[in-house]
C-alpha positions, 0 to 999 in steps of 0.5 A, spaced: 191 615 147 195 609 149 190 603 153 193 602 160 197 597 160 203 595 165 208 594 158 212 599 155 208 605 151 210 606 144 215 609 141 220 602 144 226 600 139 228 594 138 236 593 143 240 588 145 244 588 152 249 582 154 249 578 160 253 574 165 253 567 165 250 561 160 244 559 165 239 565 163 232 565 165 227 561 162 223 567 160 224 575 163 217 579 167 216 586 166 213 591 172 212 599 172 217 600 167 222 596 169 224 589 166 227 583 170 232 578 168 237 573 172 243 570 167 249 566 170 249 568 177 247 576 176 239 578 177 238 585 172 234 591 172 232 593 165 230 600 163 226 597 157 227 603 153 234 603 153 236 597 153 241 598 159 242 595 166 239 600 171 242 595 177 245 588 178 244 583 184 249 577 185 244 571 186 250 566 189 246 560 184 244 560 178 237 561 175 236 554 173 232 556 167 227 559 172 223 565 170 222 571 175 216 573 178 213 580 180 209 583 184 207 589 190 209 586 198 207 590 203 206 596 198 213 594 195 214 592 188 218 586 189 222 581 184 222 574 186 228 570 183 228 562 184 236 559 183 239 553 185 246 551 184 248 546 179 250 540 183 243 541 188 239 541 180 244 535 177 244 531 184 237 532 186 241 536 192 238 542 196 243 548 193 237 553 192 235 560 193 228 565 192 231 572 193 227 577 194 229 584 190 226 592 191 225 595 183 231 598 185 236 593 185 236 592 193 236 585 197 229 584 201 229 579 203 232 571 201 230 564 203 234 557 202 230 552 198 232 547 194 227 550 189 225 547 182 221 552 179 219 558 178 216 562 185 208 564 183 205 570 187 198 571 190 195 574 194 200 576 199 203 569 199 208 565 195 208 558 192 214 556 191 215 548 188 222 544 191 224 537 190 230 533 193 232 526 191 227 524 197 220 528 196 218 533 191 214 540 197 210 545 195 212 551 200 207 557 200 211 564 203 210 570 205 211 574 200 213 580 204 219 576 209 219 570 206 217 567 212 213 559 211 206 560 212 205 552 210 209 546 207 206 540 203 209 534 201 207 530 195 206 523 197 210 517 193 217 516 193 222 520 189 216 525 187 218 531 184 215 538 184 216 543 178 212 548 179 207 552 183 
């Protein structure tokens, strides 16, 4: 008898599946036997046995070498990918993006931030860092409708925020 565990049970070979774009997130997150992954402007759902798409979203933004976040949101598993665009990455702009994403693949809800890391989920609550050229925040959401419970902005000139 295998230990319950969220990760896929053996027998799990070994697959490959190519992906869109140049910019792949840092690091992929695996919740109730779906894997998730975004790469160039695309959001995937991995069947993990198989190694095949189940489902793909446009992000309009790049990952940004972000890792996605997993959790359940008002008893929906939720995907939380954080992207920004390249010009708001390089310049300090504020291009970016939290989308929210069911475990099928379908737009929950999204949120426009200049966001520099990856999102952390907690408690029904997101932590969400952003930074521009003029100050670094923390942003903490609702991890249902994406909606600001509160913001904090670091203190100094030119600070970043990089993660939550």
């Amino acid at each position: 008898m295998w230990p319950d565990t969220s990760g896929p049970q053996p027998p799990v070979g070994g697959w490959g599946s190519d992906v869109s774009g140049y910019k792949t997130m840092s690091a992929g997150a695996f919740h109730d036997g779906t894997f998730y992954l975004g790469s160039g402007e695309e959001g995937y759902g991995f069947d993990p046995y198989e190694g095949y798409p189940d489902w793909t979203v446009s992000l309009e933004y790049s990952p940004n070498f972000t890792a996605p976040a997993v959790t359940t949101a008002g008893g929906v598993t939720t995907a939380y990918l954080a992207t920004r665009s390249v010009t708001g990455a390089i310049r300090g702009g504020g291009e970016g993006r939290l989308l929210a994403v069911t475990a099928d693949g379908e737009r929950r809800w999204a949120r426009d931030l200049p966001l520099s890391g990856s999102a952390t989920p907690v408690d029904g609550r997101l932590y969400a860092p952003s930074t521009t050229r003029e100050t670094g925040r923390l942003h903490a959401l609702s991890a249902t409708d994406g909606e600001t419970v509160w913001r904090h902005a670091v203190d100094g000139d030119r600070t970043g925020v990089f993660g939550a």
